[in-house]
C-alpha positions in Angstrom: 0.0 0.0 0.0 3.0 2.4 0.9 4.7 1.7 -2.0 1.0 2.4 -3.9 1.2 6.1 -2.5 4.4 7.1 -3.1 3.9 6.1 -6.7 0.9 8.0 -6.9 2.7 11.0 -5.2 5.7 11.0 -7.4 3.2 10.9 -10.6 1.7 13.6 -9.4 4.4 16.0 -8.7 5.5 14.7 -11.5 2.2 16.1 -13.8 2.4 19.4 -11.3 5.7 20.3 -12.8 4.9 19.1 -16.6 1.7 21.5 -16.2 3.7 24.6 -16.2 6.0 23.8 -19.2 6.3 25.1 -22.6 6.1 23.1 -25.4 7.9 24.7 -27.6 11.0 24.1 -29.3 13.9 25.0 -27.5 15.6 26.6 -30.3 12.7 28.8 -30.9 11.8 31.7 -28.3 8.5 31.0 -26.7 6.6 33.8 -28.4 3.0 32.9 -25.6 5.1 34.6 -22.4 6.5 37.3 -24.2 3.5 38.7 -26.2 0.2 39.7 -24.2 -2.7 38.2 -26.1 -4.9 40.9 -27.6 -8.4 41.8 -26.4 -11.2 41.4 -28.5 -12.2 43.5 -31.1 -15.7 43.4 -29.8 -14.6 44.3 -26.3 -15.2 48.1 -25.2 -12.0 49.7 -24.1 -13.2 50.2 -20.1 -14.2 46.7 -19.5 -10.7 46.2 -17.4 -11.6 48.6 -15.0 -14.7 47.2 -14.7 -15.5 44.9 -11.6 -17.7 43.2 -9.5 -20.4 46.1 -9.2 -20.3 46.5 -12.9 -21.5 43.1 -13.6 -24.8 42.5 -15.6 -26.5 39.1 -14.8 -28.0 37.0 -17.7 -31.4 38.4 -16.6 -34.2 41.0 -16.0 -34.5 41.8 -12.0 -37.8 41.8 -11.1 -37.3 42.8 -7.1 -40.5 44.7 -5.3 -39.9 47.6 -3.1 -38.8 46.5 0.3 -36.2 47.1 3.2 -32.9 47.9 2.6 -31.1 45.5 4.0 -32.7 42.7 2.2 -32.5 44.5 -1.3 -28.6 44.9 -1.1 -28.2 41.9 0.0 -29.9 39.9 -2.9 -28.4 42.2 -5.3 -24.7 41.5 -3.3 -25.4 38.1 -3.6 -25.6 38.4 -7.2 -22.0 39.0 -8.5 -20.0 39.3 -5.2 -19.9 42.7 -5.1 -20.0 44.6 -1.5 -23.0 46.8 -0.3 -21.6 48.2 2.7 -23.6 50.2 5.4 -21.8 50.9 9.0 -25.7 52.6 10.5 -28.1 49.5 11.6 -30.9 52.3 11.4 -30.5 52.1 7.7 -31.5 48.0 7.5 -35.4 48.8 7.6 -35.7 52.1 5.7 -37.8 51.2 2.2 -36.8 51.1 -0.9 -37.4 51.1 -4.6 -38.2 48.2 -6.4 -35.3 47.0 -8.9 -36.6 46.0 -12.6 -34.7 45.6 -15.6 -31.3 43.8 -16.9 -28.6 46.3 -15.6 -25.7 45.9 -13.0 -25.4 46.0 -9.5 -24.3 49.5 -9.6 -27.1 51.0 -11.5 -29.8 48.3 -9.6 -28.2 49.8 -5.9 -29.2 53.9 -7.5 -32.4 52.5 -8.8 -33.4 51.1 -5.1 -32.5 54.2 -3.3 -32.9 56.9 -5.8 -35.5 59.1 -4.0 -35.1 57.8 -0.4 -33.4 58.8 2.5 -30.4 56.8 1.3 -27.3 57.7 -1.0 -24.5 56.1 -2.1 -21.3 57.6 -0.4 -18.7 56.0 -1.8 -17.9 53.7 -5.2 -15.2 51.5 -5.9 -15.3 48.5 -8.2 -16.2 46.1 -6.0 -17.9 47.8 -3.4 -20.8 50.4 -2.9 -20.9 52.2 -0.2 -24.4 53.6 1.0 -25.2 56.0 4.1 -28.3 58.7 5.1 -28.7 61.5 3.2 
């Protein structure tokens, strides 16, 4: 059984090391390190600063007005990205409901646009949201 293992260990540290290696002749420079591959054509020009908050899910929301707390959270849940609040008070307040396909960000302004809410801070992967 011992001897079992330590076979199965060597072949895999084995397949660990072959798993970084380039197959390319060694006479010939290995072009895939050297050169970045190009973005796509179709790709708008902002998408790398784009995160977590920017993310459009593969469907229409369809959220009813209710308490804050529950909205960001659902729409956190989402894509991973953080709605932060440091007031407990603000966790019952009401908000907008949330309809159409659009990203976290602009489903967090829809919610609170017109209540005692605002967002405070942005960053990509986090919105932070306080009183007015």
């Amino acid at each position: 059984m011992s001897a079992a293992l330590r076979t199965s260990c060597i072949s895999l540290a084995l397949l660990a090391l072959l798993a970084g290696c380039d197959m390319a002749p060694s006479s010939a420079p290995s072009q895939a390190a050297a050169t970045p591959a190009p973005a796509p054509a179709s790709a708008p020009a902002s998408t790398a600063a784009q995160g977590k908050c920017d993310a459009v899910p593969d469907h229409d929301y369809d959220m009813p007005a209710a308490r804050f707390d529950e909205t960001a959270q659902q729409l956190a849940h989402a894509t991973g990205c953080g709605i932060v609040y440091d007031d407990p008070s603000l966790s019952p307040l009401q908000v907008n409901a949330v309809k159409g396909r659009i990203s976290i960000r602009q489903a967090i302004h829809q919610a609170i646009d017109g209540t005692a809410l605002q967002v405070k801070q942005e960053t990509a992967d986090t919105i932070a949201v306080g009183r007015r």
